[in-house]
C-alpha positions in Angstrom: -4.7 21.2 -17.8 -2.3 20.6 -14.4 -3.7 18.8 -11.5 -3.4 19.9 -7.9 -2.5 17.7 -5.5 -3.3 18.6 -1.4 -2.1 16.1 1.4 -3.8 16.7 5.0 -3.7 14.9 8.0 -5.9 13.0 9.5 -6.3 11.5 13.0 -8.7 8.9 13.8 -11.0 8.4 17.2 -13.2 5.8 18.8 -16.5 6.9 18.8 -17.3 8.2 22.6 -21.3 6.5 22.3 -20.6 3.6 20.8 -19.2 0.5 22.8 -16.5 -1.8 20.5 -19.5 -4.5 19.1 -19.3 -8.3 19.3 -21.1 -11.3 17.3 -20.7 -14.6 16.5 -20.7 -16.5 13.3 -20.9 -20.3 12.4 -18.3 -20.8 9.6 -20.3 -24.3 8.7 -23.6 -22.1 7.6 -22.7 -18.2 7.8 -25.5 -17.9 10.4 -24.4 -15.0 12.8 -25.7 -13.6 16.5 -27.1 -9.8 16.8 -23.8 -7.6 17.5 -23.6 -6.9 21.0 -21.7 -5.3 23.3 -21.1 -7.9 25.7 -19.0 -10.6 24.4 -20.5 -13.4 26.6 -24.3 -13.0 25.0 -22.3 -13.5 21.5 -20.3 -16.6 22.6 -23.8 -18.4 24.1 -25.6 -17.6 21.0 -22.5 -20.0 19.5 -23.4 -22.6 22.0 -27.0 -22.2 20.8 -26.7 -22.8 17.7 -24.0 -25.6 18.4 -26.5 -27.6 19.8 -29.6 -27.1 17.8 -27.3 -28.1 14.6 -24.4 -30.0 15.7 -22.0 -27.5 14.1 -18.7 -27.0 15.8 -16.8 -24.5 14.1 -17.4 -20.6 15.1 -15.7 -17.1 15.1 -16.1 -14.3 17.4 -15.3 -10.7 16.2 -15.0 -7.6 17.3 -15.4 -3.9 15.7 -15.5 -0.6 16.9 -16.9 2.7 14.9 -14.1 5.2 14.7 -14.3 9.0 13.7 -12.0 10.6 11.1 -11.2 14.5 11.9 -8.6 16.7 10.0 -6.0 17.9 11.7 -4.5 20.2 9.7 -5.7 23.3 9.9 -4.9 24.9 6.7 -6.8 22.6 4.4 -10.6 22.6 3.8 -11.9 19.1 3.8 -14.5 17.9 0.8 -17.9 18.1 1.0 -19.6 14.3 1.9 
């Protein structure tokens, strides 16, 4: 039996619709805000929950949803 290798090329874009996403998340308890688009709602749910539990350490992150297309044009991508 030989195997087949194919290599293609891929390119990746931000998704048009949806908006990079923001939340917060208490590294004392793992509780974490909604995600939200605006980075501001995220960052006052932090102060929220600051100071109904006196925790003071927090992170804010950011992700966006990205789409993969094939650029080239001679290879068939797989099936998902």
């Amino acid at each position: 039996m030989r195997a087949r290798y194919r290599f293609a090329k891929w390119t990746l874009s931000a998704t048009p619709a949806m908006a990079v996403r923001r939340f917060g998340k208490c590294l004392t308890c793992g509780e974490r805000s909604a995600d939200t688009a605006d980075a501001d709602n995220a960052q006052v749910w932090c102060l929220k929950h600051a100071g109904l539990t006196h925790h003071s350490g927090y992170e804010l992150s950011a992700f966006q949803y990205f789409d993969a297309t094939m650029t080239d044009p001679g290879v068939e991508p797989h099936a998902s």
